[in-house]
N, C-alpha and C positions, 0 to 999 in steps of 0.2 A: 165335183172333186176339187179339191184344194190342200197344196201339203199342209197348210196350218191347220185345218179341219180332221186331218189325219193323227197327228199329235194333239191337238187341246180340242177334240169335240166331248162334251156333254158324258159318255158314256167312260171315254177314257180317264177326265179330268172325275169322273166319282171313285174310278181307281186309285187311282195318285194324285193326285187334286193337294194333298199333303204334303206329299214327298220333295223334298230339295230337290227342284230339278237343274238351278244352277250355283254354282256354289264359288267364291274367290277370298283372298286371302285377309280379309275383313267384315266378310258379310256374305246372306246366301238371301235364294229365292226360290220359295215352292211353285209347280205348277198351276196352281189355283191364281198365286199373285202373277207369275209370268203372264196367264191367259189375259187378265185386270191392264198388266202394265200395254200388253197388243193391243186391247179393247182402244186405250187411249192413248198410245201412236196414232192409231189406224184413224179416229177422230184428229188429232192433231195432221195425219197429212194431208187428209181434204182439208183443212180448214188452210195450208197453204197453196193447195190448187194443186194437188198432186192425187191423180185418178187409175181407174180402171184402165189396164193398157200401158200404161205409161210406163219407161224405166227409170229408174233410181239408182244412180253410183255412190257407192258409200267407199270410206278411205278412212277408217276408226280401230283405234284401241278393241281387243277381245274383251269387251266389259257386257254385262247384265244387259245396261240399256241399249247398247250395238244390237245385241241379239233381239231383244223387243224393238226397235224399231226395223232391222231386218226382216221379221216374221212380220211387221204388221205391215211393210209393202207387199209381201205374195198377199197376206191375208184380204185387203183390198183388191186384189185382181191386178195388180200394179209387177215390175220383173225388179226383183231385188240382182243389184252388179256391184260385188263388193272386189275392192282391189288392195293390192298389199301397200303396206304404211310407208312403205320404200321406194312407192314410186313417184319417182321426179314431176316437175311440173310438167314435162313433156308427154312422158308415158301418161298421166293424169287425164290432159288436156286429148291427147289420141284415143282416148274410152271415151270419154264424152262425147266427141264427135263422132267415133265409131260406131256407137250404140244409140247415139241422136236422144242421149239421155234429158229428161225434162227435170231431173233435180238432183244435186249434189249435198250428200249428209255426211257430216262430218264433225270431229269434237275438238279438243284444244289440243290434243298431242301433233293435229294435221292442219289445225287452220291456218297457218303461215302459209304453206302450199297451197292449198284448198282457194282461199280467199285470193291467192296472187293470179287463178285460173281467170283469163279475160275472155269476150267469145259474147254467145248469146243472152242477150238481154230476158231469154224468155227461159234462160236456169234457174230454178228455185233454189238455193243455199241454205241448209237448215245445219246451226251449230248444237249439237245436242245436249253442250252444257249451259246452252241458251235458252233451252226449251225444259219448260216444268210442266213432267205429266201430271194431269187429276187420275189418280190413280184408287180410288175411292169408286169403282168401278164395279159392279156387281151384273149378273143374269148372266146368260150363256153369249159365248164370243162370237158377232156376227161376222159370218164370213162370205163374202162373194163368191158364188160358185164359178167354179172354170172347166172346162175339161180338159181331158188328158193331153190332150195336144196341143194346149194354149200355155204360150209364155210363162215359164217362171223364175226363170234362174239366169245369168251368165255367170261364165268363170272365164276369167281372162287366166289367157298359157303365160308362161312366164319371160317369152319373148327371149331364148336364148339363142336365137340366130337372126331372128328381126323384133319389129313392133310384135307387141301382145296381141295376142287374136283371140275375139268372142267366141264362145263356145256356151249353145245356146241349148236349155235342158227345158223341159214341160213339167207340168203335174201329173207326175205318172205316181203310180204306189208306192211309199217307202218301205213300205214291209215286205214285199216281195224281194226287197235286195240287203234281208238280215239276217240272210241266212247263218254267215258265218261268225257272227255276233250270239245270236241264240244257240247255232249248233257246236259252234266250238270256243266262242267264248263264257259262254253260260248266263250270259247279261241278263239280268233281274232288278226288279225293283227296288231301287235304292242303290243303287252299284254303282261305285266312284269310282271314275276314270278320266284319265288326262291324255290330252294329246300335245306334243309339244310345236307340232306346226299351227299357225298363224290359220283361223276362218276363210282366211280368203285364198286358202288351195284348197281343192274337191278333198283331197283325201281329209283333211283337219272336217270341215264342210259336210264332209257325208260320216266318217267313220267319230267323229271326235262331235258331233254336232247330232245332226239329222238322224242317224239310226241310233243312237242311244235314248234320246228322248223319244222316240216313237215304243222304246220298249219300258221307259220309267225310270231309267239310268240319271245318277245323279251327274254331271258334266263341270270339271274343275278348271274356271278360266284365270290363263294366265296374261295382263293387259299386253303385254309388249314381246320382244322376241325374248327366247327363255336364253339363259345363260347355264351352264354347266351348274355349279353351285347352288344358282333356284330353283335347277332341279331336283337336284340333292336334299334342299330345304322340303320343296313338292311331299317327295316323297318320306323323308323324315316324317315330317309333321301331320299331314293330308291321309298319306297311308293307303294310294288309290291301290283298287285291286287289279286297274287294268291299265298299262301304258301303250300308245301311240308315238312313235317312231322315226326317223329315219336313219340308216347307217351312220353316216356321221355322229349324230348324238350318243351313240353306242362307243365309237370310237372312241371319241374323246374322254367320256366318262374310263373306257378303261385305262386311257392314259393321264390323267392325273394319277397324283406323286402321293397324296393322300388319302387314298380312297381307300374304303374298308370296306369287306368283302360284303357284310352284313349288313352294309344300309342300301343294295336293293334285293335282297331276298324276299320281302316281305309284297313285293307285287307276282299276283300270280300269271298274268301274263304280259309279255311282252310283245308286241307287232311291231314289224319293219317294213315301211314303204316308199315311194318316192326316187332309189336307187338301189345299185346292186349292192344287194348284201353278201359280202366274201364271206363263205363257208368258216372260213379261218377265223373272220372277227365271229361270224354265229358260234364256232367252238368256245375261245376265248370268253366271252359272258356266258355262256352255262359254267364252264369251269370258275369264274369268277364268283358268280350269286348262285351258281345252281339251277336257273332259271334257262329255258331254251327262249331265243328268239324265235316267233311266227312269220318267217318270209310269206308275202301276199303280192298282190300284182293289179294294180289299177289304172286308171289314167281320168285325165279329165273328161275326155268323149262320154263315160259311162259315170261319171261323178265316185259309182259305186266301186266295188273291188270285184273283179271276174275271175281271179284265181289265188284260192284260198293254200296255203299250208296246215298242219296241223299241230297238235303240242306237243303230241310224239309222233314218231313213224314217219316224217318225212326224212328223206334224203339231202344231206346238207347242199345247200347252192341249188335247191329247187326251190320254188313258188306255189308247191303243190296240186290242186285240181281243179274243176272248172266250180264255181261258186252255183248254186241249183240255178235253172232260169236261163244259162252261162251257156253255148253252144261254140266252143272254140275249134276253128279250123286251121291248117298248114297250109299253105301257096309259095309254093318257088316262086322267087323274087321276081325273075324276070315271065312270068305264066298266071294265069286264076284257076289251074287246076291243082288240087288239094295231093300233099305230098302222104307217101304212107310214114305209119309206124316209125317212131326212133327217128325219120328221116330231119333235116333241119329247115327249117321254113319262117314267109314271118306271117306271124301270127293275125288272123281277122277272126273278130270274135260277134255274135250276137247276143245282147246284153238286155236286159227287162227296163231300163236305165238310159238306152244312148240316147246324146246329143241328135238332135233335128239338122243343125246345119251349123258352118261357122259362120256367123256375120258376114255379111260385105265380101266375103269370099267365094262364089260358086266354084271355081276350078279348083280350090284347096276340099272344095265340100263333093264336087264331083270324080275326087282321084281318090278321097280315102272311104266318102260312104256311098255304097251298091247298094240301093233298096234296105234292108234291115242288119246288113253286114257290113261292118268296120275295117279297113283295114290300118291294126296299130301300127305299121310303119317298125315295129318291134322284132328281132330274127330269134325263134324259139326251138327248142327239139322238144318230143314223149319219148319216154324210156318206155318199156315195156310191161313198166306196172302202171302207167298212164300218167306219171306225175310230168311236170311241165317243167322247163329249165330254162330261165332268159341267157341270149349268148350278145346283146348287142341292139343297136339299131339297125337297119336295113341302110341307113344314109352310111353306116360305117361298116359297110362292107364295100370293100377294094377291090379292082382286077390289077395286079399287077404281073407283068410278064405271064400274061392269059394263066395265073392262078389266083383263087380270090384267099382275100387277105382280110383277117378279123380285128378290129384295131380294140376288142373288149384280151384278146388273147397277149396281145400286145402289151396291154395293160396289166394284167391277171402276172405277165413277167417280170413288168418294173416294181411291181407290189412287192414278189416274193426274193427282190433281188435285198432284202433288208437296208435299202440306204433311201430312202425314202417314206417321210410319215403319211403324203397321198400322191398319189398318180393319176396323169390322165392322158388321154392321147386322144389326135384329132385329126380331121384330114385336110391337106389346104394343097393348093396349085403352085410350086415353085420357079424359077426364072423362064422355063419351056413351055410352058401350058402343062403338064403333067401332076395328077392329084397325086401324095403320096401323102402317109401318115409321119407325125410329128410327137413328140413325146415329150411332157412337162412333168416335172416334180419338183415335191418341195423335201429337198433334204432334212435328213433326222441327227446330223449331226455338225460339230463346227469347221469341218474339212473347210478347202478353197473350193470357190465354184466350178472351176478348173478342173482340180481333183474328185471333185464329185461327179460329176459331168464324164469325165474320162472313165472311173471307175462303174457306172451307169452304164458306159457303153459296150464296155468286156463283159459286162455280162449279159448284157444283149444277144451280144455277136456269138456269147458261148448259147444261147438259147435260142434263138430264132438264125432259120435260112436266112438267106442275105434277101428273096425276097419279099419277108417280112419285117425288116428290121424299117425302124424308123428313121426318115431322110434329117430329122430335125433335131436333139435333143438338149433340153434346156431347163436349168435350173432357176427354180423361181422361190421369194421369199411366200408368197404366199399365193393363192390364183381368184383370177378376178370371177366374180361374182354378179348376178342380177339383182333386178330388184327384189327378186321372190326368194333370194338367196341361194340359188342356185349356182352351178358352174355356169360361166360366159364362156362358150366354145367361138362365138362369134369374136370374141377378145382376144381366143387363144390365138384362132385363124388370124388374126390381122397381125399378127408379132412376126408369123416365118411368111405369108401369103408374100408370092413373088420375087421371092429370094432363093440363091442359089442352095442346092444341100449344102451341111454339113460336112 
């Protein structure tokens, strides 16, 4: 077994062997040539000493040849660790040594970074606009068998409270986890689809990557992080039938001042992942394009997606059902016995797809996985027709004056109070030792901060018990971020940590 064997063996590549399997904004590549371009990676990375076993951190551009030499480390037996283009030389230099990596790949957009990484003489550096494949390569793509349980993958988390943590995946099946690709997106041969997240999150990774190519899907890479506008262009010109998501990109698309109703009609489906998608922004784009958003629910542990929506019929501000394969259970936060029906719980799920263990972590590896069961750390309810509803993390649930306290409801208030374009709220320890939640926004209009800040908090106090309201609130031009692009909660925490309330 080998996932490269799975997508380019012999029987599949006579299917599509033709077919565009990737395609960018100057050029494409069929499966026939992609298998050619792996044939001779996978030569080029013996020939620098890089083996069966070994890992490979890559820090690259979403390009053609990123992908062929990504596939041709599993396809050698080798663990492909690709990380986002953003991260500093620090977070850089902490994967390498985390993962005891024996060689770093990378190309011009990263080599100022890349190349400044000092450390073990026994790193291999390979710059991939250094390296000319013979790609003149013919017969059927040899690949190192492995089995299911051997190394193939990390995904580093995005480190929003500390260092990034390995998150270690095998060669298990990809097909067993397309479900929701084939049953409810219809994914067929030749099907153009884009994801706007970057390769080096699971979800871009598995949904934008790995399960389209295992079904013949044509895959539209965009090199660098996408901008609102070349999205726009994407889908102008490109005309994919399927987009990949997160809330934000949604947002913002509907808040441009130019945007016309009509240039994303023409994609038939839309998926959201990564963050809570507000019912409100899901109404807002169907009314917009006519188009419904696909809320789904994944995480790195399982690479794949575990709970799917649908393109009609679900419930807005749900996540919909359990993905086939998908075994999801309830657990009161503080117990391991499974909560009933409707009740609210956080979520462990068992997955056809989970991670083996996190790196260098046993106690992170031994608190979240039990034998074949996960726990996502995730606080969820079932409604009574079985659909699923994220309400939170479990780290963001509060006791306050022995009542608990949701800091997503918190949230869900400063959202609907209309003077803010994003909201977020966090928990931090203030002058006493006492945790309480804190509230950040970025105002939508030109008030004083003062005045917004003040006007933010009346409608708080008209909305939330006093002991729900937040001890901290603050207005910010904009909120800091990770490397993975993500919210820095670990940033937000350090602004009020140790300071008196408000």
């Amino acid at each position: 077994m080998n996932i490269v064997k799975q997508i380019f063996c012999a029987d599949q590549l006579t299917k599509v062997g033709s077919v565009v399997a990737l395609k960018w904004d100057n050029g494409s590549i069929t499966y026939q040539e992609l298998a050619y371009k792996i044939q001779a990676a996978s030569l080029e990375l013996k020939k620098h000493g890089v083996f069966t076993g070994e890992r490979v951190v890559f820090q690259c551009a979403d390009t053609a040849n990123f992908v062929a030499w990504y596939f041709a480390v599993l396809n050698i037996g080798a663990i492909s660790i690709a990380v986002s283009t953003r991260f500093g030389r620090e977070d850089l230099y902490h994967v390498i040594q985390d993962s005891e990596a024996n060689a770093l790949i990378f190309d011009s957009t990263t080599a100022e970074t890349c190349q400044s990484i000092s450390g073990d003489s026994r790193l291999t550096r390979i710059n991939l606009n250094q390296v000319s494949l013979d790609e003149r390569m013919s017969g059927e793509l040899k690949t190192v068998e492995r089995g299911p349980d051997h190394e193939a993958l990390w995904v580093y988390s995005s480190g929003s409270t500390s260092r990034p943590k390995g998150i270690v995946h095998t060669h298990r099946c990809v097909r067993d986890c397309c479900g929701f690709h084939t049953d409810t997106l219809k994914i067929s041969v030749g099907d153009l689809l884009f994801c706007t997240s970057r390769i080096s999150f699971a979800y871009a990774l598995a949904n934008g990557l790995l399960a389209p190519l295992q079904l013949g899907a044509t895959v539209y890479l965009h090199p660098d992080w996408i901008t609102l506008n070349e999205l726009r262009s994407i889908v102008r010109v490109e005309r994919p039938r399927l987009v990949f998501a997160v809330p934000s990109i949604y947002k913002g698309i509907l808040d441009l001042s130019d945007i016309g109703n009509d240039e994303f009609s023409s994609v038939e489906f839309y998926v959201s992942a990564g963050e809570h998608l507000p019912a409100e922004l899901q109404s807002r784009w169907e009314q917009f394009c006519g188009r419904t958003i696909i809320n789904v629910y994944g995480c790195s542990e399982t690479l794949f997606l575990a709970l799917t929506g649908k393109a009609h019929g679900t419930p807005p501000d749900s996540v919909g059902n359990p993905l086939i394969g998908v075994n999801p259970y309830l657990v009161e936060p503080t117990d391991s016995a499974s909560v009933s029906q409707a009740e609210e719980g956080v979520l462990h799920i068992e997955h056809p797809f989970m991670f083996t263990h996190y790196a260098n972590r046993p106690k992170d590896t031994e608190h979240r996985l039990r034998g074949a069961r996960f726990n996502t750390g995730d606080l969820y309810r079932q409604d009574a027709s079985g659909n699923w509803y994220h309400l939170g993390r479990e780290d963001d649930m509060l006791k306050v004056a022995g009542q608990w306290v949701y800091l997503r409801e918190i949230e869900t208030v400063g959202q609907n109070s209309q003077l803010a374009i994003d909201v977020a709220v966090i928990s931090a320890r203030d002058d006493v030792g006492s945790i309480r939640p804190a509230l950040f926004f970025v105002p939508n209009s030109d008030r004083s901060c003062d005045e917004t800040v003040s006007l933010m908090r009346k409608h708080i106090e008209r909305m939330l018990p006093m002991f729900k309201r937040p001890k901290w609130i603050r207005a910010m031009d904009d909120f800091p971020k990770t490397a993975n692009g993500k919210l820095s909660r670990s940033a937000l925490q350090r602004m009020v940590e140790g300071q008196s309330r408000d």
